[in-house]
C-alpha positions as CSV (number, residue, x, y, z in Angstrom):
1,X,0.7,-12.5,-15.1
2,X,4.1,-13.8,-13.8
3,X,5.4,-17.7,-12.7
4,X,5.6,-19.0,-9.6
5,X,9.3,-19.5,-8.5
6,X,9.4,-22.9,-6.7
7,X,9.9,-23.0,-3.6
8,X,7.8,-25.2,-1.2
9,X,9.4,-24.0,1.9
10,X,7.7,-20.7,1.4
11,X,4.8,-21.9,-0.5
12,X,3.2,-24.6,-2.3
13,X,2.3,-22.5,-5.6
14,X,3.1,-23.5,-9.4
15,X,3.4,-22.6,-12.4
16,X,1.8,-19.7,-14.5
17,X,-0.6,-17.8,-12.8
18,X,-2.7,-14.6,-12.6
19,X,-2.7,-11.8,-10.0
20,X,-2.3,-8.4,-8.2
21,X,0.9,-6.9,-6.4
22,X,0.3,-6.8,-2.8
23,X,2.1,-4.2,-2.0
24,X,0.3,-2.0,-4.6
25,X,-3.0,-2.7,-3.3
26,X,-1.8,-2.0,0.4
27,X,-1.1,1.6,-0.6
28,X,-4.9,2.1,-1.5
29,X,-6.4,-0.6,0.6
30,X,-4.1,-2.0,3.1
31,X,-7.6,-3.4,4.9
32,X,-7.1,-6.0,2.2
33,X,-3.6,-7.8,2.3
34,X,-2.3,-9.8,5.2
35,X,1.7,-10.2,6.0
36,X,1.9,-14.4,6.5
37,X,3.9,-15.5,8.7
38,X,6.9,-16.3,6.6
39,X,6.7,-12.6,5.8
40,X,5.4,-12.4,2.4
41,X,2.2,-10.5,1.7
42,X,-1.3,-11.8,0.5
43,X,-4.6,-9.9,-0.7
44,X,-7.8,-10.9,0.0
45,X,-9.2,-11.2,-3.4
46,X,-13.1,-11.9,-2.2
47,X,-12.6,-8.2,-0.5
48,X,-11.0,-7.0,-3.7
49,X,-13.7,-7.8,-5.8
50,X,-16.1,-6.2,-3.9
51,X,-14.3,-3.2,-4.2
52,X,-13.8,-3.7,-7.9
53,X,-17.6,-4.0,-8.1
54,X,-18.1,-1.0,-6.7
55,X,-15.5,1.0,-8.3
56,X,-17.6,0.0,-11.4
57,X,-20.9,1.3,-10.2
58,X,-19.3,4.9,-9.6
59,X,-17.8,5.0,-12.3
60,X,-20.9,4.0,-14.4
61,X,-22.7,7.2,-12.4
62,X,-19.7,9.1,-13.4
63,X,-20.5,8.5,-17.2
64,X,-24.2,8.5,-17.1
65,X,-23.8,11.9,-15.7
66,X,-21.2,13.3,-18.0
67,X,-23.5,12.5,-20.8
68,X,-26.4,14.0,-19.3
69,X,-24.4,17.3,-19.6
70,X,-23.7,17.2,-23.0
């Protein structure tokens, strides 16, 4: 969670909001965030949550076979 510093030269956002660090997400999926124009970096969120969705299913095959070893 953070708040949007004001600044409608750079960008038109305000207020509380919600989100991911860009340049976290490049290091693992650098497919995924853009560098605007004015320089500061964006992520695709409809390409994250696909991978978010996936991540999911593995990890749901991950469980269901580590308790079919127990």
């Amino acid at each position: 969670e953070f708040d949007w510093i004001q600044n409608h030269e750079i960008h038109p956002n305000e207020g509380h909001d919600i989100g991911v660090i860009a340049q976290e997400v490049e290091k693992v999926a650098p497919e995924i965030v853009i560098t605007r124009d004015n320089g500061y970096k964006a992520v695709n969120y409809q390409k994250l949550t696909a991978l978010l969705i996936e991540a999911v299913k593995e990890l749901q095959e991950e469980i269901k076979e580590l308790k079919k070893d127990k």
